[in-house]
Phi, psi and omega in degrees: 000138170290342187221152181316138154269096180278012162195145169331153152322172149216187205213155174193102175059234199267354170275147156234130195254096191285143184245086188305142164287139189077048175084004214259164148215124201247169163218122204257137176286125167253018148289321193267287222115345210240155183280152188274305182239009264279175157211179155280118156169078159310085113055036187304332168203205201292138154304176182237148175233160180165136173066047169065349180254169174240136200228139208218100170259120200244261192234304194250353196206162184254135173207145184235126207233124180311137146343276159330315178236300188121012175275133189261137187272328189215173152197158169207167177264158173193092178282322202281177191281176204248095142331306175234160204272163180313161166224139185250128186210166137030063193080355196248102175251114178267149149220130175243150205256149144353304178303330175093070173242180189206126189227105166275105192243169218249108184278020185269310185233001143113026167274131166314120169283308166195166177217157191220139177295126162273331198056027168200157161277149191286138181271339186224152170315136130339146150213171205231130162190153200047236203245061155186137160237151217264085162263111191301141160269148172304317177282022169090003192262158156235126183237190213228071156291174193253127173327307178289357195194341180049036139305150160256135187280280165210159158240160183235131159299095222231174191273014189189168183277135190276154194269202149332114177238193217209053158332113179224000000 
């Protein structure tokens, strides 16, 4: 790459999608090597890839980009900041903001479904599996929403703020 890289990557089948200086998302085939795409869409932290598209949250707007060309598909506006990078699972692109909101959008066209106040901040990505996503807290809970509507289901209290996890 030619230019500073300002968030992790993210990989989807032979693309991997660098999040760029000045705004850009470049994407490289990582057999050849050779570049696929550049696009305009700035990166506050790692992109999400999924349903063919790579979706990219930036300081001010949300935008989902074909995989494949780098055509945007969707754009919205969306300021607030990103506790955690986007998470994508089985249609869903979740983001939870600073504020401890928690926001589920319908990742094909970027309609918001519902978004739920937590009253702490998320300590970790969210993960999704079946009819419910899983969220670590700062304050040591997990708690278990129903995917579709973002009721809590249940929390569990842990002896610490919880990491990453693995949903199945």
């Amino acid at each position: 790459l030619d230019r500073v890289v300002t968030a992790p990557p993210a990989f989807a089948g032979t693309l991997a999608f660098f999040p760029v200086e000045d705004g850009r998302l470049e994407a490289f085939d990582v057999v050849s090597g050779t570049p696929a795409w550049t696009a305009e869409a700035a990166a506050a932290t790692t992109p999400a890839t999924g349903d063919g598209l790579v979706f990219v949250a930036g300081q001010d707007r949300l935008t989902a980009l074909r995989q494949d060309s780098g055509q945007v598909v969707w754009r919205l506006p969306f300021s607030a900041a990103l506790a955690v990078p986007l998470v994508w699972d089985n249609g869903w692109l979740v983001a939870a903001d600073t504020a401890g909101t928690l926001f589920a959008f319908r990742a094909t066209d970027g309609e918001l479904i519902w978004r739920q106040e937590l009253g702490v901040g998320v300590h970790a990505a969210p993960a999704l599996a079946a009819d419910r996503v899983y969220v670590p807290l700062e304050d040591g809970r997990v708690q278990a929403l129903d995917v579709s509507t973002g009721a809590k289901k249940w929390e569990r209290h842990l002896g610490g703020p919880p990491n990453d996890m693995v949903a199945l």
